[in-house]
C-alpha positions in Angstrom: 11.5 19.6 5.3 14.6 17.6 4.4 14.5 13.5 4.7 17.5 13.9 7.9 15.0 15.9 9.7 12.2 13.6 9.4 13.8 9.6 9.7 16.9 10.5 11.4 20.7 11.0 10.1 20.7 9.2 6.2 22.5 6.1 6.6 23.8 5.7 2.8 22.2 5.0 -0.3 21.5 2.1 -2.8 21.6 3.8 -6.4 20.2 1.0 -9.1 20.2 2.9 -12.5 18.1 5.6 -12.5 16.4 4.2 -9.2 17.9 4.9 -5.6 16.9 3.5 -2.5 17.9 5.4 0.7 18.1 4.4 4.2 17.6 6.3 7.3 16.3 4.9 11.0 12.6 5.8 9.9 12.9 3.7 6.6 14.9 1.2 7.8 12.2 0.5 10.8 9.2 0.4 8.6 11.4 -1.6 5.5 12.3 -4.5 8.1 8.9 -4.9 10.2 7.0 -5.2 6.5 9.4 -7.8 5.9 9.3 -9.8 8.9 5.4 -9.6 8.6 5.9 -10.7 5.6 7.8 -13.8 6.1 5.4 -14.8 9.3 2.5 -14.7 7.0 4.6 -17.0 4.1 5.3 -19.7 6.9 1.6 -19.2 8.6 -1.7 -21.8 8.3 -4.8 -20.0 7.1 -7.3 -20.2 9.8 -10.6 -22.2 9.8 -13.7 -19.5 10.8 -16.1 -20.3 12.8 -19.6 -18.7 11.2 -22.9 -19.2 13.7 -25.6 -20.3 11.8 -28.7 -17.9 12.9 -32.0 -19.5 14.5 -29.8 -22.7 15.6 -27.0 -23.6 18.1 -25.3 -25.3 15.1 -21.9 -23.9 13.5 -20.3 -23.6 10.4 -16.9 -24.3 9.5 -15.6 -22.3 6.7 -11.9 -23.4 5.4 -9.2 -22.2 3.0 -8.6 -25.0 0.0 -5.1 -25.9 -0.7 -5.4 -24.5 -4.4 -6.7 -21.0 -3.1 -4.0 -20.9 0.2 -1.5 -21.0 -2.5 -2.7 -18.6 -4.5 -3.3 -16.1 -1.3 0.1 -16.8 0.0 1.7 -16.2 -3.0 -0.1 -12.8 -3.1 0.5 -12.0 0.2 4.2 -12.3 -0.3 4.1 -10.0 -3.5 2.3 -7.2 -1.4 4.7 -7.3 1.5 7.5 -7.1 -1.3 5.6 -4.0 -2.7 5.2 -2.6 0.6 8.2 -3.1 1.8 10.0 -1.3 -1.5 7.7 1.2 -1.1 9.3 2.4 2.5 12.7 2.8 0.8 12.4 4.5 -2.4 13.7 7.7 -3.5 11.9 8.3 -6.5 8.5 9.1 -6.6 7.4 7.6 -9.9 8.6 4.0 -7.9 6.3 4.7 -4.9 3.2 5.4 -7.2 4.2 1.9 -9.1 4.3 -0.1 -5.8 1.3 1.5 -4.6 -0.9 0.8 -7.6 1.1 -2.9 -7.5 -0.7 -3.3 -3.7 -4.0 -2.1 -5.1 -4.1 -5.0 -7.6 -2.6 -7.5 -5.4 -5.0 -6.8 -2.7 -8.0 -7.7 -4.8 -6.4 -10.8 -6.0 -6.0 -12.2 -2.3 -9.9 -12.1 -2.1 -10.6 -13.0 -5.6 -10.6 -16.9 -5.3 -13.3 -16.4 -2.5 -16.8 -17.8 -2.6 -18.5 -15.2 -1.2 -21.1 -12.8 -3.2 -20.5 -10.0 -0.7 -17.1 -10.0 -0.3 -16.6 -10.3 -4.4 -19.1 -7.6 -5.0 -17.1 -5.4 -1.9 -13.4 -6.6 -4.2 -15.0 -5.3 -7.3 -16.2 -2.0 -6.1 -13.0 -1.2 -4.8 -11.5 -2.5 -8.0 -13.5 0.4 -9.2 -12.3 2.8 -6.8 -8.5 1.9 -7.2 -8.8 1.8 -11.5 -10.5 5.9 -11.3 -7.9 6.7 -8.4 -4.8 5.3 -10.6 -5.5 9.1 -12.3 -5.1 11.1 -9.8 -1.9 9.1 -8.1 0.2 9.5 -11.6 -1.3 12.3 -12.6 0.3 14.0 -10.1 3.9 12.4 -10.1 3.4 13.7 -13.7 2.7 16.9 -12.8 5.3 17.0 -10.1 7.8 15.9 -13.2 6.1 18.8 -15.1 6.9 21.2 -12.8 10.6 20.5 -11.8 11.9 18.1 -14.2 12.5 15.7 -11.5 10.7 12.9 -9.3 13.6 12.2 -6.8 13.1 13.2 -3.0 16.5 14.1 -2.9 16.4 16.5 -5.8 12.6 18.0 -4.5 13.4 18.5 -0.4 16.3 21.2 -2.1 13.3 23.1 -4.3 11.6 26.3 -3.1 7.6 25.9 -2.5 6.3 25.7 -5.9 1.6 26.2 -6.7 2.1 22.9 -9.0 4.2 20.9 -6.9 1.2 21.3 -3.9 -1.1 20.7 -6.7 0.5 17.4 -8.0 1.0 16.3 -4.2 -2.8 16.9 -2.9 -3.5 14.7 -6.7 -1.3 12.0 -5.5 -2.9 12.0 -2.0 -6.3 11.7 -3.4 -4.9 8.5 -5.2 -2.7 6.8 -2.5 -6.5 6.9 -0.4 -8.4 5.4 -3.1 -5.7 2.6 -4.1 -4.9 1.9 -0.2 -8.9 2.0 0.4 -8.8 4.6 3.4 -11.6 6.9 4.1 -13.3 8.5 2.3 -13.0 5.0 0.4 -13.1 2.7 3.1 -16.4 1.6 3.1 -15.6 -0.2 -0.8 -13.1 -2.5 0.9 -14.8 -2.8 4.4 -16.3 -5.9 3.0 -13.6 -7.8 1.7 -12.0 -8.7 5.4 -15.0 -10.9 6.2 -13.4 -13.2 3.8 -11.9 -16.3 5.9 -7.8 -16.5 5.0 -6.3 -14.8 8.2 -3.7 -13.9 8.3 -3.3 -13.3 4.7 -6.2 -10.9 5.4 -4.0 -8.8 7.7 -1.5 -8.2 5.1 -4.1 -5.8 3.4 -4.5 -3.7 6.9 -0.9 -3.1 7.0 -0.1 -2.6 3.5 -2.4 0.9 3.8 -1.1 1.8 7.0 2.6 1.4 6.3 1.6 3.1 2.8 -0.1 6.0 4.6 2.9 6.4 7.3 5.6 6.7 4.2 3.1 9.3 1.9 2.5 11.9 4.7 6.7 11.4 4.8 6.7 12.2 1.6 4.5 15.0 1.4 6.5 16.6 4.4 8.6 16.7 1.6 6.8 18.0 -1.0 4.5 20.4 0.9 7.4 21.8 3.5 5.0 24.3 5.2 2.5 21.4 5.9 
């Protein structure tokens, strides 16, 4: 499939050196939203959560310190920045950079947290998103390998090709385990107990904006898909 036939008529493009961002109504769509998520979570007030204490009527109040909102704002902001990048690149080699930049940034919202389980839940996926970094270059280098090229625009024009599939089904093994989908899901399921909404939601829709743009991609890749 070619990108016209799958976000609308190509609006232009934005060539920076060897990098080139394209935008079409699809990209465009997913590119702003990110952003204005983005900027409501920079202005937002971490929320105080409410934790019932078992065997009493009693609560407990569980707050964000000033020293550790900045740090998970700041955070926050970088991963919407990745995110967002991520919906309008062109090259494939940038897309597995922004995606690996989301798995580390995601584990750095939590890390200030002090919480056994939900550090224990940050460091497995830690884990997960290290062994996964393989298979999601790995394959943009074996896409490279194969055609001598990682731009979209260069690989809609190329005829089916064994290694290409190959080096896509790689990279789709590691966009799960960096985003934390299943079959992953249950190393990051943890990590949203951790009180800082809404900088919290920023990891939910870093995957799903991820996942939206990657089956895009491999539309792109894989045309028979």
């Amino acid at each position: 499939m070619v990108i016209e036939s799958l976000g609308g008529d190509l609006f232009g493009t934005i060539p920076l050196g060897d990098i080139v961002l394209y935008l079409n109504p699809l990209h465009l769509f997913l590119f702003v939203t990110i952003l204005l998520f983005t900027v409501l979570i920079a202005v937002s007030r971490t929320e105080t959560q409410i934790e019932a204490l078992f065997g009493s009527l009693e609560e407990n109040e569980v707050k964000v310190g000033k020293k550790e909102f900045k740090q998970r704002r700041f955070l926050a902001i970088i991963c919407g920045i990745a995110t967002a990048g991520a919906m309008i690149t062109g090259d494939l080699f940038n897309f597995t950079l922004f995606m690996a930049l989301i798995g580390i940034v995601n584990i750095g919202i939590v890390s200030a947290v002090k919480q056994v389980s939900v550090l224990d839940s940050a460091y497995q996926y830690g884990l997960i998103a290290m062994m996964c970094g393989l298979p999601l270059f790995g394959g943009a280098a074996i896409i490279l390998a194969a055609t001598g090229t990682l731009s979209l625009f260069e690989l809609q024009t190329l005829p089916l090709n064994a290694m290409v599939v190959f080096g896509a089904l790689m990279m789709l093994v590691g966009v799960a385990g960096e985003s934390g989908i299943a079959p992953f899901y249950a190393s990051k399921a943890e990590m949203f107990r951790t009180p800082g909404s809404p900088f919290i939601l920023i990891i939910h829709l870093s995957s799903l904006f991820i996942i939206v743009r990657f089956v895009e991609i491999l539309l792109i890749l894989i045309p028979v898909i």
